[in-house]
C-alpha positions as CSV (number, residue, x, y, z in Angstrom):
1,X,-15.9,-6.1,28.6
2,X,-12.3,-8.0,28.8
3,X,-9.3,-5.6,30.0
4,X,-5.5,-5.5,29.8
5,X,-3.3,-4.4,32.6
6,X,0.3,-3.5,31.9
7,X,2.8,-2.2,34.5
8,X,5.9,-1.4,32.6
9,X,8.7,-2.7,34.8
10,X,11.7,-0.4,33.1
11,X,9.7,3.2,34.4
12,X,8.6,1.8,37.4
13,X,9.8,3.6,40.6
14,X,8.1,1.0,43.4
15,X,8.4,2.0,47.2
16,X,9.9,5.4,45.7
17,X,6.4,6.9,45.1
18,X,4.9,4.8,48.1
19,X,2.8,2.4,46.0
20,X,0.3,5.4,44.5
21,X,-1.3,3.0,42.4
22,X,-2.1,0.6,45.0
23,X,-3.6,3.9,47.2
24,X,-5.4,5.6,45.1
25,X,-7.4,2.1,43.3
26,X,-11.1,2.0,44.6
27,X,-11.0,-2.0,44.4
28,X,-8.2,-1.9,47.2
29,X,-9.6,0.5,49.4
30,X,-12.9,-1.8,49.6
31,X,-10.7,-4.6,50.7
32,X,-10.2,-6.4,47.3
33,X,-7.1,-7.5,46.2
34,X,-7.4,-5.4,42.6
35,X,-3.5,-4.1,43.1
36,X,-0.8,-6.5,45.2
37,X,2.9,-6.0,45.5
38,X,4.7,-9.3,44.7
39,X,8.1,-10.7,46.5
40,X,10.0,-9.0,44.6
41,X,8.4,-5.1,45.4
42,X,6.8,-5.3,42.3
43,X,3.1,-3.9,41.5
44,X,0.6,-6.2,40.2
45,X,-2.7,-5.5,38.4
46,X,-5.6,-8.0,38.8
47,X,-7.1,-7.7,35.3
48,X,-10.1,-9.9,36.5
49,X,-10.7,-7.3,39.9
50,X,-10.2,-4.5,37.6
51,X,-12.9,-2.3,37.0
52,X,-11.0,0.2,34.2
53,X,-11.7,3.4,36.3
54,X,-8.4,4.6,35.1
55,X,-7.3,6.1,38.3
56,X,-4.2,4.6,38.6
57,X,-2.6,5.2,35.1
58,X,-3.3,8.9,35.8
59,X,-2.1,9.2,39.4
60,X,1.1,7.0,38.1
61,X,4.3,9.6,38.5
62,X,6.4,7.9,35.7
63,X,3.4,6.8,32.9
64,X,4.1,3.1,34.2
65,X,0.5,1.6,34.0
66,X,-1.4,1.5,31.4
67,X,-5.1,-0.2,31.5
68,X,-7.0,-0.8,28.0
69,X,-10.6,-1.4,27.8
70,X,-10.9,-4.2,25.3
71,X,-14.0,-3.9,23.2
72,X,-13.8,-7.4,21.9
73,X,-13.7,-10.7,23.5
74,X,-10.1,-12.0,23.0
75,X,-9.6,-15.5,23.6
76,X,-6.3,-16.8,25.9
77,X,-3.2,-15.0,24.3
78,X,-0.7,-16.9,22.2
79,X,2.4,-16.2,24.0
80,X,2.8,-14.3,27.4
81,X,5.8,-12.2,28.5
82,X,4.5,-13.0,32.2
83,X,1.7,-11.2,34.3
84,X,1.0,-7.4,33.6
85,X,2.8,-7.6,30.7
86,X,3.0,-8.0,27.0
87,X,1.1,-10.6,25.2
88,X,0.8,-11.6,21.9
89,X,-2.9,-12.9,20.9
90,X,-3.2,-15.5,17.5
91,X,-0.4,-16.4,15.5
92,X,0.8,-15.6,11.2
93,X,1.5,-19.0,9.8
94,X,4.0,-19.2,6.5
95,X,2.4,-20.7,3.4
96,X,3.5,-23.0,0.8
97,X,5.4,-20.4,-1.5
98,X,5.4,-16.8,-1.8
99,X,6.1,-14.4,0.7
100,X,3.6,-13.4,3.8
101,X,4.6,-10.3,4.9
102,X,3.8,-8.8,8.4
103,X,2.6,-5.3,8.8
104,X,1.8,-3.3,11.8
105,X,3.4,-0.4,14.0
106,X,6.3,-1.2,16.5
107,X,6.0,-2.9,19.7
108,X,3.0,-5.5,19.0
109,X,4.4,-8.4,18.5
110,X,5.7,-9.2,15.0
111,X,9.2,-9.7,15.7
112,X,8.1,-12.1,19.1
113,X,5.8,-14.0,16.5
114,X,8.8,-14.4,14.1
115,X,10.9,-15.8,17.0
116,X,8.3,-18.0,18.2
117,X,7.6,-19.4,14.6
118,X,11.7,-19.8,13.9
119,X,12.3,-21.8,17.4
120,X,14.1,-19.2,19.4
121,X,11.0,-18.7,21.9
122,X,8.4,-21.2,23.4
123,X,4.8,-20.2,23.2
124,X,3.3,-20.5,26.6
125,X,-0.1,-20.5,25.2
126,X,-1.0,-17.7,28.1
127,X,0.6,-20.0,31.3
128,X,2.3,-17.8,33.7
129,X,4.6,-19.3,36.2
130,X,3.5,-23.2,35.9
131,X,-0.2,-22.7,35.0
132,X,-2.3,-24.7,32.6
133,X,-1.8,-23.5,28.9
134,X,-5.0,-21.3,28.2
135,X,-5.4,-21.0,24.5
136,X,-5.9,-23.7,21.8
137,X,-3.9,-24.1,18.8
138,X,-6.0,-24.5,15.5
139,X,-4.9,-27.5,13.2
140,X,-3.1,-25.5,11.4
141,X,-0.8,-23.9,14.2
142,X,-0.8,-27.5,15.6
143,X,0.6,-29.4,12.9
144,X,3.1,-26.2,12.0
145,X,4.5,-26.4,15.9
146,X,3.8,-30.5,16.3
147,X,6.5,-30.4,13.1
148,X,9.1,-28.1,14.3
149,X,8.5,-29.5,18.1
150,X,10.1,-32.6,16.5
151,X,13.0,-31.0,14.7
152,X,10.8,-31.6,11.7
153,X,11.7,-28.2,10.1
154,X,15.1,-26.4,9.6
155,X,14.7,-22.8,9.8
156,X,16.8,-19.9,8.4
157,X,16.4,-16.4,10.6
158,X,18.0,-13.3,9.7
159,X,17.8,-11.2,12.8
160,X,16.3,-8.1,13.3
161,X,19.5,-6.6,15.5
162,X,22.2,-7.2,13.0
163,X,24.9,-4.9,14.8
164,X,25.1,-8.1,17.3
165,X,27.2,-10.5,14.7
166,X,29.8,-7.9,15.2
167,X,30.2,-9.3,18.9
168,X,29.5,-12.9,17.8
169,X,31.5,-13.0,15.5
170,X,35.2,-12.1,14.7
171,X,36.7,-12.9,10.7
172,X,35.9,-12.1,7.4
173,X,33.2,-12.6,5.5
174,X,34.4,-15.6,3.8
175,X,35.0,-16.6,7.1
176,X,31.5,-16.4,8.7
177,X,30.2,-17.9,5.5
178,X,32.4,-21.1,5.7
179,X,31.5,-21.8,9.4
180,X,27.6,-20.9,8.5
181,X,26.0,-24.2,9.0
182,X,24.1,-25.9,6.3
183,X,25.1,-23.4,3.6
184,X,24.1,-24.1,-0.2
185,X,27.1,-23.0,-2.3
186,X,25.4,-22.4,-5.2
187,X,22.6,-20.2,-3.6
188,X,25.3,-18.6,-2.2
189,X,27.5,-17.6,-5.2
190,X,23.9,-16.3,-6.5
191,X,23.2,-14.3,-2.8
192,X,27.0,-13.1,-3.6
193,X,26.7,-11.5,-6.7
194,X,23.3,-10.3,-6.7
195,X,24.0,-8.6,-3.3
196,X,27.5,-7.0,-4.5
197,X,29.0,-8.8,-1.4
198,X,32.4,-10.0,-3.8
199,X,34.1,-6.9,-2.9
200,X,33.7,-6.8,0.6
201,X,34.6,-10.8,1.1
202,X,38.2,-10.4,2.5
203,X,36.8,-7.8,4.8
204,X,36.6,-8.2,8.7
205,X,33.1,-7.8,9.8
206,X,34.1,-5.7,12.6
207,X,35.0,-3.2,9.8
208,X,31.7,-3.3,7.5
209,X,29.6,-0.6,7.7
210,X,26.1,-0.7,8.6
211,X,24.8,-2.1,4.8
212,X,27.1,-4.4,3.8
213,X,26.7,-6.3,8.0
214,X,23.3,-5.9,6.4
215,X,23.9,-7.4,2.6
216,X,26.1,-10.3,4.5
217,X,23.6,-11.0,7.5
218,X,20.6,-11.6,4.1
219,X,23.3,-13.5,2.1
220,X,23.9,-16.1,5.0
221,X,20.2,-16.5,5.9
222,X,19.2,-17.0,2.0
223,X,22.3,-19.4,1.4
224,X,21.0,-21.9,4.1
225,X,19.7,-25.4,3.1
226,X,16.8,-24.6,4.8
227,X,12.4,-25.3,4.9
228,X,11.6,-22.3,6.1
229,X,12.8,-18.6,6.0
230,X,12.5,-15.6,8.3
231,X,13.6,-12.0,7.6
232,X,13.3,-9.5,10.2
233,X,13.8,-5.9,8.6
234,X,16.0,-6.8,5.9
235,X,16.0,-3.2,4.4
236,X,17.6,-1.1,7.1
237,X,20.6,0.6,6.1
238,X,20.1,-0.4,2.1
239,X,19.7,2.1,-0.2
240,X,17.1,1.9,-3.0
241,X,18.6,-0.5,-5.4
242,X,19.8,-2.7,-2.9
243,X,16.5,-2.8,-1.2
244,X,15.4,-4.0,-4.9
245,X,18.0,-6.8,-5.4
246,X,17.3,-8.1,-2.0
247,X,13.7,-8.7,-2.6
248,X,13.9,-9.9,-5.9
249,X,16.6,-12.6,-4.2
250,X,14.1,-13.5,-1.5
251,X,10.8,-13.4,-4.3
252,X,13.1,-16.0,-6.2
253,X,13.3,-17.9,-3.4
254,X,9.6,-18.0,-1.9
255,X,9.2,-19.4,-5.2
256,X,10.8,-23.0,-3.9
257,X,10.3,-22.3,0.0
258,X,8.1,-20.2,2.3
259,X,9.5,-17.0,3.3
260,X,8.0,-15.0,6.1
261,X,9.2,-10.9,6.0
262,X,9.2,-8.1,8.7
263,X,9.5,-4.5,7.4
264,X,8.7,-1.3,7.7
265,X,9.3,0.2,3.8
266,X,6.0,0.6,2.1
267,X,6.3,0.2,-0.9
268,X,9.6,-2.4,-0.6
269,X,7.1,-4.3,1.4
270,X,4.5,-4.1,-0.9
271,X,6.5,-5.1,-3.7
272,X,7.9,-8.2,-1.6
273,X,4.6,-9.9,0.3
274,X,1.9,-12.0,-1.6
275,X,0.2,-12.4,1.3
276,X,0.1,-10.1,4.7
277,X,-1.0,-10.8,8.1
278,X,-2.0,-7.0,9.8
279,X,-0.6,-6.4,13.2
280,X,-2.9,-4.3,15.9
281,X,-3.1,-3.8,19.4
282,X,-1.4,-1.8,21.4
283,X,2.4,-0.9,22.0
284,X,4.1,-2.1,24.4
285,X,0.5,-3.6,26.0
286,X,-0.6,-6.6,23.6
287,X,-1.0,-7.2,19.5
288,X,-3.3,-9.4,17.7
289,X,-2.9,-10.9,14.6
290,X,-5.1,-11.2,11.3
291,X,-6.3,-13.4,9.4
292,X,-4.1,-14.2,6.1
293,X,-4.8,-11.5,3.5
294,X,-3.5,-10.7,0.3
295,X,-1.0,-8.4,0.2
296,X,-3.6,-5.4,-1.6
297,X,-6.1,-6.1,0.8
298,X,-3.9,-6.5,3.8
299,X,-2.0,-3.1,2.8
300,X,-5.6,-1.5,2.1
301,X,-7.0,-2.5,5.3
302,X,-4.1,-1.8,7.4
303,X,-4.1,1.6,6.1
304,X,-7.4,2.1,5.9
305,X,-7.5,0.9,10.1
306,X,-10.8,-1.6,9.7
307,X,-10.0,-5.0,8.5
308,X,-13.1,-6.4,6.9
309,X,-13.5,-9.6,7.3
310,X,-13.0,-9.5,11.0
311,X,-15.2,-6.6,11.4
312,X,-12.4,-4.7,13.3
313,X,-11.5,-0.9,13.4
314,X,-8.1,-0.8,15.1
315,X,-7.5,3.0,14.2
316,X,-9.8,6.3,14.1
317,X,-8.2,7.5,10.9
318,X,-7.4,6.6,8.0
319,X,-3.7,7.0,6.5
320,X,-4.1,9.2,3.4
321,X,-1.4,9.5,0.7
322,X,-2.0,13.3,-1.2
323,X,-2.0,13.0,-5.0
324,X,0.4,15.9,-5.6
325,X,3.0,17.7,-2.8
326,X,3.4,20.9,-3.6
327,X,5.6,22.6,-6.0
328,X,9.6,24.8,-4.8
329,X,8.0,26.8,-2.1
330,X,6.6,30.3,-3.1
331,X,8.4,32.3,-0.6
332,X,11.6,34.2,-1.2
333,X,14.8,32.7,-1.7
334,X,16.6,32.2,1.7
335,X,19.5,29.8,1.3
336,X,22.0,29.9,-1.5
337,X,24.8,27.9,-1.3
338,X,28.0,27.9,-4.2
339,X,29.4,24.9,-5.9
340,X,31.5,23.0,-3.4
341,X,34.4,20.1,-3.8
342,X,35.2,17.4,-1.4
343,X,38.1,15.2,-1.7
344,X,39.3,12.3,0.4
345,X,41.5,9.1,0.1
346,X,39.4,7.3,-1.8
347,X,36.5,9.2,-2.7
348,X,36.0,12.2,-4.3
349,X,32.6,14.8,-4.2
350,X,31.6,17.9,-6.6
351,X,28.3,19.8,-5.5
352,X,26.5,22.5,-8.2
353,X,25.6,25.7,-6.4
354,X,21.6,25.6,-5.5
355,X,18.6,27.7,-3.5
356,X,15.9,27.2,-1.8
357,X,12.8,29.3,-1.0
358,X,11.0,29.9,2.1
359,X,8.8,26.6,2.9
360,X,10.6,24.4,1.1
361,X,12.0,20.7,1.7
362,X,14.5,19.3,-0.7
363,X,14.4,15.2,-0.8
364,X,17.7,13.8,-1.7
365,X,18.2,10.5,-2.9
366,X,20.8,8.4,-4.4
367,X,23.0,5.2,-3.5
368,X,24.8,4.5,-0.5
369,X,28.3,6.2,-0.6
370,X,28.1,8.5,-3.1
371,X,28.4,11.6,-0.9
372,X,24.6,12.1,-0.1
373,X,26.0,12.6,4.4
374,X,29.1,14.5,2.8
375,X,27.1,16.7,1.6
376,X,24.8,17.2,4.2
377,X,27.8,17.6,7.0
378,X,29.0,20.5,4.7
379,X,25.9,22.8,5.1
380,X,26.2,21.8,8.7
381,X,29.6,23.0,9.1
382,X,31.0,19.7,10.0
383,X,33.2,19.2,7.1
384,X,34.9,22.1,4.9
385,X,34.5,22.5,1.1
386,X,38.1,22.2,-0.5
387,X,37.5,24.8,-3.0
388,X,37.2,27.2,0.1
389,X,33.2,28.1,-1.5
390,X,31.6,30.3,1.1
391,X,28.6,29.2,2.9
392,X,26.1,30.5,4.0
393,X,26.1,32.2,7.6
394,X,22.5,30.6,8.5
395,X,21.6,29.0,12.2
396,X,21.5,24.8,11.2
397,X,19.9,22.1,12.8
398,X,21.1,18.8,12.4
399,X,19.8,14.7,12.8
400,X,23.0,13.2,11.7
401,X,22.3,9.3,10.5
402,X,23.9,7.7,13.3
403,X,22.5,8.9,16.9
404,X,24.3,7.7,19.5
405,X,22.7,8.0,23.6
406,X,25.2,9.2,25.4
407,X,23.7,10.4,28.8
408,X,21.9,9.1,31.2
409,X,19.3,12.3,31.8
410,X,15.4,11.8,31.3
411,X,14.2,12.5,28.0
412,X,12.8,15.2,29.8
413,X,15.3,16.8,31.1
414,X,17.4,16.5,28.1
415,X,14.6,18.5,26.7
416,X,14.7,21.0,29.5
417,X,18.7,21.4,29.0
418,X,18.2,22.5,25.5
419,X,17.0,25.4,23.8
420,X,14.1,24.7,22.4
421,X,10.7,26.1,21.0
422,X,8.0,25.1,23.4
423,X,5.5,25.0,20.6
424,X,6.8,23.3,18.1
425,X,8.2,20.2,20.8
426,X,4.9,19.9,21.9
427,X,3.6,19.3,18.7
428,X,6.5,16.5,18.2
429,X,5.5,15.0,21.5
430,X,2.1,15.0,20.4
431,X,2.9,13.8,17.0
432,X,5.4,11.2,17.7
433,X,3.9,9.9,20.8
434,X,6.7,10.9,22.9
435,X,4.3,11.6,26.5
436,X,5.2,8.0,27.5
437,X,8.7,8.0,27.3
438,X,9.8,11.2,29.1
439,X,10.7,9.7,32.3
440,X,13.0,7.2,30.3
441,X,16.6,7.2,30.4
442,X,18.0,8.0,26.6
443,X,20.7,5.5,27.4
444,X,18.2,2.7,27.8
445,X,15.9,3.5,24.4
446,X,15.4,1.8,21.9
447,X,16.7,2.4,18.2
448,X,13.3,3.5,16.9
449,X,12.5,6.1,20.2
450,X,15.7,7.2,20.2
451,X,15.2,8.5,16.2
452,X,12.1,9.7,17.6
453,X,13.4,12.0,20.3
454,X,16.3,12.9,18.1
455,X,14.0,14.3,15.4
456,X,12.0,16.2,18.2
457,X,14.9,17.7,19.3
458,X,15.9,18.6,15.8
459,X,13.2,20.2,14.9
460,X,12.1,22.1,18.3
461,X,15.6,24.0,17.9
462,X,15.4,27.9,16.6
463,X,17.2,27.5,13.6
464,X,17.1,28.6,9.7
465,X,17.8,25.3,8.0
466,X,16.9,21.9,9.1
467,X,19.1,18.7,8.1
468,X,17.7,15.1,8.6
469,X,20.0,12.2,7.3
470,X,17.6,9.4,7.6
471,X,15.3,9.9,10.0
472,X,13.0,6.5,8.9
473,X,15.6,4.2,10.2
474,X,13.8,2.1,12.8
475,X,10.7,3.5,12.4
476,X,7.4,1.7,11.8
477,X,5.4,2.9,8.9
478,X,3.1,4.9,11.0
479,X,5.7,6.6,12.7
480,X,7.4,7.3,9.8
481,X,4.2,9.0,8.3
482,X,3.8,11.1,11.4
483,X,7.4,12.3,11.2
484,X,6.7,13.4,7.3
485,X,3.2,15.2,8.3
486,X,5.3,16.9,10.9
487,X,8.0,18.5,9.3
488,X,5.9,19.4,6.7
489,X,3.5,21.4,8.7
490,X,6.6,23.0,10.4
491,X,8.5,23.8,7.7
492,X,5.7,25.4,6.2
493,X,4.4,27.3,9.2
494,X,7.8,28.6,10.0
495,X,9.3,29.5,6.8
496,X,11.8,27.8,6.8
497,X,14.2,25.2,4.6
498,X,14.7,21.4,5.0
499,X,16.8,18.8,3.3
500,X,16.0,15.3,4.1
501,X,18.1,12.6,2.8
502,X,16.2,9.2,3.4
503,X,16.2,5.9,1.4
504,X,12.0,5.2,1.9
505,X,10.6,6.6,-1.4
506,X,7.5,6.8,0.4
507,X,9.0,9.4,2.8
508,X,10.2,10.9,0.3
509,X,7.5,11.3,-1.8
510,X,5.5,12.5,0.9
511,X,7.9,15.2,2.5
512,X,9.4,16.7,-1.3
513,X,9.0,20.4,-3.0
514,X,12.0,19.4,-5.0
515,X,14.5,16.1,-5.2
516,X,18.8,16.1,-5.9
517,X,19.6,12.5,-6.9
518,X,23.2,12.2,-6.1
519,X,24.7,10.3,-8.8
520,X,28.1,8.5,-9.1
521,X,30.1,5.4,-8.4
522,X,30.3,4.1,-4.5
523,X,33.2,4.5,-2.6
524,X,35.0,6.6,-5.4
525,X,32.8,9.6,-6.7
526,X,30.1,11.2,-6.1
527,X,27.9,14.4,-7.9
528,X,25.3,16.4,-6.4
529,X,23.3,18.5,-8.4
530,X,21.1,21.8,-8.0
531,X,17.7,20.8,-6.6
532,X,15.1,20.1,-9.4
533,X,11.4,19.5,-9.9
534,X,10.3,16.7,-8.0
535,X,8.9,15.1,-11.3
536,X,11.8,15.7,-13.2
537,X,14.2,14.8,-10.3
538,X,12.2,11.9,-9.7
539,X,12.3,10.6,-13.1
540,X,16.2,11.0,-13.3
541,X,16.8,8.8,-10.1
542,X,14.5,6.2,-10.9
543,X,15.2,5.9,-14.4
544,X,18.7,5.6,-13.7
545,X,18.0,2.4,-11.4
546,X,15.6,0.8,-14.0
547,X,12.5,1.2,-11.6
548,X,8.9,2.4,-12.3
549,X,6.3,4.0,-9.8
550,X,2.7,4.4,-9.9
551,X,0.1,5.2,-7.1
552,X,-2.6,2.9,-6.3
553,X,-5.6,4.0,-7.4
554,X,-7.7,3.5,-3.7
555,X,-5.5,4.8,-1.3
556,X,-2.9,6.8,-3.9
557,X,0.4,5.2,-2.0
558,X,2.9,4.7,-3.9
559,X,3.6,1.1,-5.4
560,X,7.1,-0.4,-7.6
561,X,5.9,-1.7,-10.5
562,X,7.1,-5.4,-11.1
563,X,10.2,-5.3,-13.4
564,X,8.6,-6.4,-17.2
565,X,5.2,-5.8,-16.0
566,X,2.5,-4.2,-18.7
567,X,2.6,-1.1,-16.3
568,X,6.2,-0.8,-16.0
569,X,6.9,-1.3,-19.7
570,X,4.2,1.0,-20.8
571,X,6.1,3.9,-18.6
572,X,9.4,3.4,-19.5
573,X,8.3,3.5,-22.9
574,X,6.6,6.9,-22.1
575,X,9.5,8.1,-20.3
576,X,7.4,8.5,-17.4
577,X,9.0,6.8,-14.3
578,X,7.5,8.8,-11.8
579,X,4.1,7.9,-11.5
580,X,0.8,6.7,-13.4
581,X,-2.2,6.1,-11.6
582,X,-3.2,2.7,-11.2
583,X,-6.1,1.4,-12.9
């Protein structure tokens, strides 16, 4: 049996805890070198010495060592990060047209294989510090890299970190188009109007907000005269519809050139891939790539945790999707809140009074700036209703949409500092997978643990209403399922009431008693409505964006119907946007 040692370098202490994991390894006290310190104080594993006891991840004071126990032979890893630390095993490969689509949970390797495959980072073929290159490339990887090794291919990368063009950067958009390299006009006049970017072109990027950085950072990557074309989470911060026109841009254009996707909405990434490549392994430790699927087996297996043809389960459970969510909550009616106005500058906001019952969760959906966070910062107290309505004098928990880390403590001792319920946050810790980073600094998380810790804290607070304004953002599918099973299970145990406003219809779906779509135009009004029967709410907010649903018929997820498919004309002529099984 083959093994993986990691040390994770960002929680390691070193000569603070006296080297525990070097004392306490068997291999080492029978005089073999199993654990060494390097030059630089540094702990290093000998995964060949290695026996996997698991002594030393255990007796580790900060969680920094983590051993895995392969039960497959891997061969030599693609790409290497360096020694103890994360490697990437096999590689996706673009094809001819259409678009392969990478799924898998953060942290193994799918934005490091998009880098690699766009040029921005050298495979090492597993040589660490001026070995011989390990692993062999198959013809195909060969003649992919032997092409761009020899400038062979132009590529086209929209980034996964898009807030960094704001420091790159400083103009308009017109500006940053013009000085964009290699840029088609005509594809760009197409990327402009089918992205609503004209409106926003005299803007300074500096000033755009996080989906229009978003719309622009897609527009510039599509525009490029380029051969191949990488998008790395190109649905953050969009709301529904523009998750929709972006993938029907980047279908139209894997129709002339390979496009290779990253993301982490379900069914947006069902709708976008033709083909999938399934990401496992472990986070943070080492990911492995699948052979080329298509995208209904690729999804199905991935879910499912066993891919087939490789005779690999990767997961103990299966990821379910429930049929039906149940119906307003049956308990008695403990929030009521009275019609409310909201006016500002530019934009203006009317709310129709509402309830909800005991065990309830209320999804709300609806385009970007048409009041959805206004609303939400009204129950919390945050902003005031002009028509002076009086709310409700209920304890509130709030997840606002943008979380900002602003101390340096632990994540467990921000814990500790707050008032939480012990029960319920060791559930979230549990649930979200929270044990390994509680000796972190919340300055130095990342985007998706920090939304992780965020809704932990959220939720472990004592409060009567909960408020989550999206809580997928940055989160992996997985995660984001956990996060829906969660609150679901709280909400229900405790009582108490939940709105969540998130763009993922898939979280929605799966979290909903009842929906509000917010309707309106952006940036100038917006209209809230009482909360409504999921099917009939549903139905409202899709029919109002053209788009059809219906749930796959294996695994009951839900899926977009193509636009002028049989299935999607068939409901639209029933009236029946919200879901039809899938035959």
């Amino acid at each position: 049996m083959s093994r993986i040692a990691i040390v994770d370098r960002s929680k390691c202490i070193r000569e603070k805890c006296g080297y525990i994991c070097v004392k306490v390894c068997p291999g080492v006290r029978m005089g073999d070198e199993t654990v060494t310190v390097d030059s630089e104080g540094w702990p290093v594993i000998s995964e060949m010495l290695c026996t996997g006891c698991g002594i030393c991840p255990k007796r580790c004071p900060v969680d920094a060592i983590t051993i895995i126990n392969l039960a497959q032979e891997l061969t030599e890893p693609f790409h290497s990060y360096g020694i103890n630390s994360f490697r990437l095993y096999n590689m996706p490969l673009p094809q001819k047209t259409g678009v392969v689509g990478l799924i898998g949970k953060n942290g193994i390797g799918k934005s490091t294989a998009i880098k690699i495959l766009s040029g921005r980072l050298a495979p090492n073929l597993g040589a660490i510090d001026g070995e011989e290159q390990k692993a062999k490339m198959n013809i195909e990887q060969k003649a992919y890299f032997s092409k761009l090794g020899q400038n062979g291919l132009s590529i086209s990368y929209k980034p996964q970190n898009i807030e960094k063009i704001t420091d790159l950067f400083k103009g308009t958009v017109s500006d940053l188009f013009e000085k964009t390299e290699k840029m088609s006009e005509a594809r760009l006049n197409t990327a402009v109007e089918k992205l609503s970017i004209s409106p926003i072109l005299s803007r300074e990027i500096r000033h755009l907000s996080g989906g229009e950085l978003q719309r622009v950072a897609i527009a510039a990557a599509y525009s490029k005269d380029a051969d191949l074309y990488y998008f790395d989470e190109p649905a953050s911060y969009l709301d529904i519809e523009q998750r929709l026109a972006m993938a029907n841009l980047i279908q139209s254009l894997s129709e002339q050139k390979p496009v290779i996707v990253v993301e982490h909405d379900l069914a947006l990434f069902d709708y976008l891939s033709d083909y999938v490549y399934v990401f496992y392994g472990e986070e943070n430790a080492y990911g492995v790539v699948s052979g080329v699927k298509s995208a209904r087996t690729g999804i199905g297996e991935y879910l499912e945790g066993y891919l087939k043809s490789e005779n690999v389960r990767f997961r103990t459970e299966e990821i379910k999707f429930e049929k039906y969510s149940a119906e307003a909550g049956k308990g008695k009616a403990i929030l009521s809140y009275p019609e409310m106005r909201k006016s500002f500058d530019s934009f203006s906001l009317s709310c129709e009074e509402g309830s909800l019952n005991a065990g309830e969760i209320v999804g709300i959906v609806g385009r970007n700036a048409v009041g959805k966070t206004v609303f939400i910062k009204m129950l919390a107290g945050l902003e005031h209703p002009d028509n002076d309505a009086p709310l409700p004098k209920l304890k509130v928990s709030y997840k606002p949409q943008y979380i900002r880390a602003e101390t340096e403590m632990t994540v467990l001792d921000l814990f500790n500092s707050l008032p939480l319920n012990s029960f319920v946050l060791e559930e979230c810790k549990r649930r979200l997978l929270l044990h390994s980073l509680l000796e972190r600094s919340v300055m130095h998380l990342s985007g998706g643990e920090l939304q992780r810790v965020s809704i932990a804290t959220a939720l472990s607070q004592e409060a009567d209403i909960y408020l989550f304004d999206e809580p997928s953002a940055f989160l992996d599918i997985e995660q984001r399922l956990h996060f829906a099973h969660l609150l679901r299970s709280v909400i229900a145990d405790t009582d108490k009431v939940a709105f969540v406003v998130d763009h993922d219809v898939v979280l929605i779906d799966l979290v909903s008693n009842r929906i509000m779509p917010f309707e309106g135009q952006a940036s100038i009004n917006g209209h809230a409505p009482a909360p409504m029967k999921k099917r009939d709410g549903m139905n409202k907010f899709l029919s109002a964006l053209g788009i059809t649903l219906r749930r796959d018929k294996s695994t009951l997820r839900p899926r977009i119907n193509k636009a002028g498919s049989v299935l999607d004309r068939e409901q639209k002529e029933m009236g029946e946007y919200y879901y039809v099984t899938d035959s």
